[in-house]
C-alpha positions in Angstrom: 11.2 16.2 -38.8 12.3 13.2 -40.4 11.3 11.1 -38.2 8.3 8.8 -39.6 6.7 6.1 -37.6 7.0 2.6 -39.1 4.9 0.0 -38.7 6.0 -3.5 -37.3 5.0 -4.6 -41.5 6.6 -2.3 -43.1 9.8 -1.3 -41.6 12.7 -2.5 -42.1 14.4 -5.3 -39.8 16.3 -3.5 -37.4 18.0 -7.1 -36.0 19.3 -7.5 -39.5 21.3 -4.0 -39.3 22.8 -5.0 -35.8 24.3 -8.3 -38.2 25.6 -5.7 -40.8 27.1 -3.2 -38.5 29.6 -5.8 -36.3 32.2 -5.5 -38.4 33.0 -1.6 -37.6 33.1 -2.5 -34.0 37.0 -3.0 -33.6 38.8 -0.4 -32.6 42.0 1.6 -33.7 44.8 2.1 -30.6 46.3 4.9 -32.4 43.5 6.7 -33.6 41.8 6.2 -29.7 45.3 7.5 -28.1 45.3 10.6 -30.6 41.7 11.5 -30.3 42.2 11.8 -26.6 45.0 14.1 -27.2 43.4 16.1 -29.6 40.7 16.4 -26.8 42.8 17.2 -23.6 45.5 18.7 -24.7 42.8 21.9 -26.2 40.9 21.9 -23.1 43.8 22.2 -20.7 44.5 25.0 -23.1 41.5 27.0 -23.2 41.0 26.4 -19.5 44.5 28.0 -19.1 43.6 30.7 -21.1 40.2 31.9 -19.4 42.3 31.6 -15.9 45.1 33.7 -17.6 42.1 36.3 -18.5 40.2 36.2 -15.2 43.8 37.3 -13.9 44.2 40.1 -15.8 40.9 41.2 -14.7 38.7 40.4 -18.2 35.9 38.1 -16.5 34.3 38.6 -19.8 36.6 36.8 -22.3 37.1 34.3 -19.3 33.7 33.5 -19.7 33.9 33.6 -23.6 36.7 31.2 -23.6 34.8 28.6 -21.1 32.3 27.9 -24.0 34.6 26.5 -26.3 36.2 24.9 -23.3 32.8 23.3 -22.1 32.6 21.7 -25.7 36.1 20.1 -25.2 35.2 18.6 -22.0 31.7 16.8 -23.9 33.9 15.7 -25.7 36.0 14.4 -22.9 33.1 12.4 -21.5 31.8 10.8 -25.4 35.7 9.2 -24.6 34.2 8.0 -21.1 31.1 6.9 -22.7 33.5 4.5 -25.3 35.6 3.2 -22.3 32.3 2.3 -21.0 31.1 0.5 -23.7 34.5 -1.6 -23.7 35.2 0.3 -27.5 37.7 2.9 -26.7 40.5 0.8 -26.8 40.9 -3.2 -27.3 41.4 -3.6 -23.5 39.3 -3.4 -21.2 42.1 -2.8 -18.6 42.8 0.4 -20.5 39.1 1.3 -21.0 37.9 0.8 -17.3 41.5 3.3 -16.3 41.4 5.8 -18.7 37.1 6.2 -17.9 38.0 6.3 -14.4 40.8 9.0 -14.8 38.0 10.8 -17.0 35.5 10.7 -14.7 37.0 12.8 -11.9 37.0 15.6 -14.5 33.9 15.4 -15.5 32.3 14.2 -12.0 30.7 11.1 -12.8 32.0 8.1 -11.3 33.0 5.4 -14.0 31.6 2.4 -12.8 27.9 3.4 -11.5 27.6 5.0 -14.6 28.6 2.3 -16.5 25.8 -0.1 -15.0 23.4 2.2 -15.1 24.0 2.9 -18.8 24.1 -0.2 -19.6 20.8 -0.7 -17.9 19.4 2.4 -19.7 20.7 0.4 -23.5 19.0 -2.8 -22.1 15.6 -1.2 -21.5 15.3 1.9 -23.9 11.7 2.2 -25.2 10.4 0.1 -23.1 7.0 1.0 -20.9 7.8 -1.6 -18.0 11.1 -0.9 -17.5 11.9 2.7 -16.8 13.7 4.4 -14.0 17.0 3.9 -14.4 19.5 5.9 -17.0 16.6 7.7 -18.6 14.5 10.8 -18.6 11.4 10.3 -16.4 8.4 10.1 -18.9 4.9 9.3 -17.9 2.2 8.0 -20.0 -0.8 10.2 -20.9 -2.8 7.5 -18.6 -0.4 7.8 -15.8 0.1 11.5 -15.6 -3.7 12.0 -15.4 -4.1 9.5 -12.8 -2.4 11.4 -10.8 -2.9 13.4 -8.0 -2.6 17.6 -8.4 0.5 17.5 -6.6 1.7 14.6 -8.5 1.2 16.1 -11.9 2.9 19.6 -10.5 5.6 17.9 -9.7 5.8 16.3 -13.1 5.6 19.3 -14.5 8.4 20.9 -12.6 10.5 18.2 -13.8 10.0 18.3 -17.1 10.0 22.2 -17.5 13.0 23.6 -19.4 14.6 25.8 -16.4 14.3 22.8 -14.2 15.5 20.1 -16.8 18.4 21.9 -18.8 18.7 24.7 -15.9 18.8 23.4 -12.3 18.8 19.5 -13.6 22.1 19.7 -14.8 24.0 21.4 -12.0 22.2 19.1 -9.2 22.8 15.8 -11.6 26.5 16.0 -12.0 27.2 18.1 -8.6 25.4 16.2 -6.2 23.6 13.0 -6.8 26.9 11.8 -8.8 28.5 11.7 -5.2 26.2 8.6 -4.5 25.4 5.4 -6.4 21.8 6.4 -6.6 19.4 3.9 -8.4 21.8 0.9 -7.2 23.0 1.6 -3.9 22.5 -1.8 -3.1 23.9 -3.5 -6.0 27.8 -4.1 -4.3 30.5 -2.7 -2.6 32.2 -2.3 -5.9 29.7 0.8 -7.2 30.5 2.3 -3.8 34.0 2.2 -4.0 34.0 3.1 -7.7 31.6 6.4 -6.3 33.8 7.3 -3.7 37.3 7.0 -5.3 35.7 9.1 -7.6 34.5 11.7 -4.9 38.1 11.3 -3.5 40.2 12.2 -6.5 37.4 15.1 -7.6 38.3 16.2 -3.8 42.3 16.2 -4.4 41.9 18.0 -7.4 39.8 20.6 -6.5 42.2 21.2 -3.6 45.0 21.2 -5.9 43.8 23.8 -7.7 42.5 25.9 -5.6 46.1 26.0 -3.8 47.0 27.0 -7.4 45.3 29.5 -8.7 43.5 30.1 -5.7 39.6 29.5 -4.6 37.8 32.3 -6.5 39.6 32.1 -9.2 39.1 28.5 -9.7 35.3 29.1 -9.0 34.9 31.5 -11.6 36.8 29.7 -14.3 36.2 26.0 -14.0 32.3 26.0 -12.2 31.1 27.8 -15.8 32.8 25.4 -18.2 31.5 22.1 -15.8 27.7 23.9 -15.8 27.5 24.3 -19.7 29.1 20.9 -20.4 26.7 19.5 -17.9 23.8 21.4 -19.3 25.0 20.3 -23.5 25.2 16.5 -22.0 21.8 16.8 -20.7 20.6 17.8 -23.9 21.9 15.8 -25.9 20.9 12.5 -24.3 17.1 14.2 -23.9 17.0 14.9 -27.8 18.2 11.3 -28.4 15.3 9.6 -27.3 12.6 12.5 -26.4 11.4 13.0 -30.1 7.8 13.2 -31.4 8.0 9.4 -33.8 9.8 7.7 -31.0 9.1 4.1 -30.0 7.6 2.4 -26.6 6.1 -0.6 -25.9 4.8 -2.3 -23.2 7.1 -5.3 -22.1 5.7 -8.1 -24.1 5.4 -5.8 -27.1 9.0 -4.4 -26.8 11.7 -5.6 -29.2 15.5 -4.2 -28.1 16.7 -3.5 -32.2 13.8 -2.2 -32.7 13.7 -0.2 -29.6 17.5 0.8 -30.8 16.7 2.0 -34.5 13.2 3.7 -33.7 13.6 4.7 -30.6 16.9 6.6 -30.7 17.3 9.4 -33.0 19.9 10.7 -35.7 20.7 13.9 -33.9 22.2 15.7 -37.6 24.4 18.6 -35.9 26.8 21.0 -37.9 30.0 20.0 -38.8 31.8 21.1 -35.6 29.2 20.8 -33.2 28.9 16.8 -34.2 33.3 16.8 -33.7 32.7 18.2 -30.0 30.2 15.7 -28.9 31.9 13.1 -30.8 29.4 12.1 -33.3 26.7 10.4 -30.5 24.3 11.8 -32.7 24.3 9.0 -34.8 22.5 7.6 -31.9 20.1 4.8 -33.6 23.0 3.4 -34.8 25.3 3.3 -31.9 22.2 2.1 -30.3 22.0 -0.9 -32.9 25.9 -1.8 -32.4 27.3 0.1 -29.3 30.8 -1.5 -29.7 30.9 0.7 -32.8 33.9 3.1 -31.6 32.7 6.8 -32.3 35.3 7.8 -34.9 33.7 5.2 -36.9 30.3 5.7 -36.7 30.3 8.8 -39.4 31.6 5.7 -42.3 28.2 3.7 -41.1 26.3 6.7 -42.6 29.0 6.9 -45.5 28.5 2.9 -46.8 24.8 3.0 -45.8 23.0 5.9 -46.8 19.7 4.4 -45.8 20.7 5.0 -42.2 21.1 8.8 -42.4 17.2 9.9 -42.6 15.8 7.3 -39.9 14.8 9.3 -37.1 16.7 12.7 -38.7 16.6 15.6 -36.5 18.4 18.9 -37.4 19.3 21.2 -34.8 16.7 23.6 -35.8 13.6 20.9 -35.4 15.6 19.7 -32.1 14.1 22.8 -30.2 10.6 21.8 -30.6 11.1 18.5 -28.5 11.0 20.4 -25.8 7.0 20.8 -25.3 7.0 16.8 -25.8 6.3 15.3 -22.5 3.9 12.6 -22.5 3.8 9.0 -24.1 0.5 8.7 -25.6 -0.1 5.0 -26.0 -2.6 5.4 -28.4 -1.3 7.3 -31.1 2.0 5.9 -30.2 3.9 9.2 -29.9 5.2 11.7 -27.3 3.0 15.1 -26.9 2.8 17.7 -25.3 0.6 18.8 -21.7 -1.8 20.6 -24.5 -2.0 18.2 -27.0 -3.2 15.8 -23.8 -5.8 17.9 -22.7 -6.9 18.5 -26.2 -7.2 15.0 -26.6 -9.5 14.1 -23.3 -11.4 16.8 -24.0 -12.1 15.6 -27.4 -12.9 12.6 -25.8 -14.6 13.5 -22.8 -17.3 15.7 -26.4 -17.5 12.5 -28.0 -18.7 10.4 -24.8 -20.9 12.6 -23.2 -24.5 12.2 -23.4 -26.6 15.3 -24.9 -28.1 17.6 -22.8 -31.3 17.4 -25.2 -33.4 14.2 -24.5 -33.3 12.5 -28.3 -36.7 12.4 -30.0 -37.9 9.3 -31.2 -39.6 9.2 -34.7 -41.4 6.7 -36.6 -40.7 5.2 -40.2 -43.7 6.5 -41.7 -43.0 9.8 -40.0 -39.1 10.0 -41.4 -40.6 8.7 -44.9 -42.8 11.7 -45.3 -39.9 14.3 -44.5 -37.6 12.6 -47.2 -41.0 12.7 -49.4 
């Protein structure tokens, strides 16, 4: 991976890039009204389509035709991410509406998961600081400080059925329906949560009466698990990569924490148009009122940018098996690698089994003589 570890000498200043990269942060009102056309209008489409199909009795191609339709609607919530951010559109009337109208589709209630991702930009990298809008990740200390069951459980929730399988599903399907992780922050979250919960309700009923309950089941619950499943795994890859950066709190700098700690995710052509280009995540991470139609011309005018923290699609797969923050060598690892690693240590620290022999100068003289 292209993902080298600098140190705080040598690399270069990350608050100086956040001074460069302001003046792509205004946004276009056409371009932002036609990129959510080009988004909805196709996904309405295909999800026509593989109802159409399942009609006709071809489950299969219904199925086929909800993957393509699963990338449309990640690409429908990178548009609620922007509205988030306040860089959709100039507005933020027209950000805070259209996430909200968004977020019933893709189940996640606009203005909880705007705090909380705000929170997560605010504390990312950061050892003192974690719990909220992340992936849970223990130190190397912590997880072996733990009790059997506590490290099980760990393990459960960082293993790839659990994280990209049941994760997903339970994330969007369930704990969405609650402001969890600020349910005492305001009656504003709540009613945000359950206006949300309200208009997911009245669609669902809508379409059911439609195109009737299986059908809708069939067609719409495959395209929501796959999108749900991409969006976990694209926010994992950002910021669970081997070089990453942590600190403890009075270490921690937030643009460094930004460029080092969030990775340039460099997907394929049309897989990096479907999720809207939030792989060039260290540098919406430096300047996140960069709208994403823009970030691809921060790589263009500085080249510099495109091999910090590179990770191709290929490489992405291995950051699975990383797990762990090890403080030490200041990178993530993997269960092994930790219990490599204290077993090393555990050799070099233990006394011999042999009682050492003690042996005079005159004695060591006459075996070198």
């Amino acid at each position: 991976m292209s993902t080298e570890h600098h140190s705080g000498a040598s690399r270069p200043d990350a608050r100086r890039w956040t001074r460069i990269l302001a003046s792509y942060g205004r946004p276009n009102r056409a371009r932002s009204a036609a990129e959510l056309v080009i988004t909805v209008t196709p996904l309405v489409t295909l999800w026509t389509a593989a109802w159409y199909m399942f009609t006709l009795g071809h489950a299969w191609a219904s199925l086929l035709i909800a993957v393509p339709a699963a990338g449309f609607l990640v690409r429908l919530f990178m548009i609620q991410h922007d509205c988030g951010h306040g860089t959709f559109f100039a507005g933020r009337l027209a950000n805070d509406w259209v996430g909200r109208i968004i977020g019933v589709l893709t189940l996640t209630p606009y203005d909880w998961w705007r705090r909380t991702h705000a929170i997560h930009h605010a504390t990312t990298g950061n050892l003192d600081r974690r719990g909220i809008g992340d992936i849970d990740t223990l130190t190397v200390r912590e997880y072996r400080a733990r009790s059997w069951w506590g490290r099980l459980t760990y393990r459960l929730y960082r293993h790839p059925l659990v994280m990209f399988g049941v994760g997903p599903a339970y994330l969007f399907l369930l704990q969405h329906r609650l402001p969890v992780g600020l349910m005492h922050d305001g009656w504003r979250l709540w009613a945000s949560t359950m206006a949300t919960n309200l208009g997911i309700a009245a669609t669902v009923a809508a379409l059911t009466w439609l195109v009737g309950l299986n059908a809708f089941l069939l067609v719409h619950l495959p395209i929501m698990l796959l999108a749900a499943t991409a969006g976990v795994w694209l926010f994992y890859v950002q910021h669970q990569f081997e070089q990453t950066a942590w600190d403890r709190d009075e270490r921690w700098n937030l643009h460094d924490a930004a460029l080092y700690g969030s990775s340039h995710y460099d997907l394929p052509l049309v897989l990096r148009w479907l999720t809207a280009n939030i792989g060039i995540h260290h540098v919406h991470h430096l300047s996140s009122r960069i709208p994403y139609y823009r970030l691809p011309a921060v790589l263009r005018d500085h080249p510099e940018l495109r091999e910090a923290c590179r990770i191709t699609l290929p490489q992405s797969f291995r950051c699975v098996r990383l797990v762990l923050w090890d403080e030490a060598q200041r990178r993530l690892v993997s269960f092994r690698d930790a219990r490599v690693d204290a077993g090393a240590l555990e050799l070099r620290t233990a006394p011999s089994k042999w009682p050492r022999r003690s042996v005079s100068p005159e004695a060591a003289a006459g075996r070198l003589g």
